[in-house]
Residue, then its C-alpha position, 0 to 999 in steps of 0.5 A: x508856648x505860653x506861660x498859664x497864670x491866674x487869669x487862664x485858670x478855667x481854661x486850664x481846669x477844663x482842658x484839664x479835665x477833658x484830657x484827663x476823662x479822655x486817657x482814662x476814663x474808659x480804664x477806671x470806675x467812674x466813682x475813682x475817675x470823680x474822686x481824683x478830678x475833685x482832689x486835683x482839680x478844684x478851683x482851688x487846687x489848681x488855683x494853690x498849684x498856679x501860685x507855687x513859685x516851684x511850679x510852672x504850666x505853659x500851653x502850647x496853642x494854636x491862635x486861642x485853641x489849647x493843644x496841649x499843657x505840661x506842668x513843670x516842678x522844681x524843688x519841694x513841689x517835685x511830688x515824689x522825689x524832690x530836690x535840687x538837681x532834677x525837675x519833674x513833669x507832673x502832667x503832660x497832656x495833648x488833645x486827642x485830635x492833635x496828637x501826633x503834630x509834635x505837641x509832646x515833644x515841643x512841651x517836652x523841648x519847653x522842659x529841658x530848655x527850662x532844666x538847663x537853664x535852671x542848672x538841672x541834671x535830669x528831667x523825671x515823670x511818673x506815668x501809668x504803666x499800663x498807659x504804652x502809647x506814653x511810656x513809648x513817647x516817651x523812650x522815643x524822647x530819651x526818657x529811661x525807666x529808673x523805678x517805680x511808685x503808687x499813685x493814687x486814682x481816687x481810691x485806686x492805687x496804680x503803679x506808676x512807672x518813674x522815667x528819667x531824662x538825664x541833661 
């Protein structure tokens, strides 16, 4: 597991951005799928979210290959509810190819690890409720549904169920 700073910020955007097509693009109008990658994942988006001080990503890799990436929040970078006693994953992505090694669960294992030092009491997401291989990942790694909120795919809005790891 390593921290991504500046210096990884094209790898980032295109793993990004090839995990992203990957989940759902078979599942949303191309037009949605652009206005989204545009909005979140421009140079300088990603460039601003690296350099929050609230914000952490860390790769999970194999020699140089990316096998997965988790973007953590604390405090006001927490996008729906910010505060002090939680942290948020805001993305977690696996490549496809990889998936079922143990990637998840080590990115997951980063966070709480993360969360307990910092003195948080939960762990929290957002995820899609129609994406069930997610949402069972992650109730097989203790994360419970407490609510839920619209995200915005471009000009789509989804409801996104919030999951919650109490420490």
């Amino acid at each position: 597991m390593v921290e991504v700073g500046l210096e990884d910020l094209q790898q980032l955007l295109l793993f990004s951005r090839q995990t992203f097509y990957t989940t759902f693009g078979d599942q949303n109008t191309p037009e949605n799928m652009q206005l989204y990658d545009k909005e979140h994942f421009s140079d300088d988006q990603m460039r601003s979210e690296l350099l929050n001080p609230d914000s952490q990503f860390f790769f999970a890799k194999l020699g140089e290959e990316i096998l997965g990436y988790v973007k953590i929040n604390r405090a006001s970078a927490q996008t729906v509810l910010p505060n002090d006693e939680g942290m948020e994953i805001e993305r977690i992505y696996v490549n496809p190819e990889a998936k079922g090694r143990g990637i998840g669960k080590s990115l997951i294992q980063k966070t709480v690890t993360l969360a307990k030092n910092a003195g948080a009491k939960y762990i929290w997401l957002g995820v899609w409720e129609h994406n069930k291989d997610a949402i069972r990942f992650y109730e097989k790694n203790g994360f419970r549904s407490f609510g839920e909120h619209i995200f915005y795919l471009g000009n789509d809005p989804q409801t996104d169920l919030l999951m919650k790891l109490e420490l």
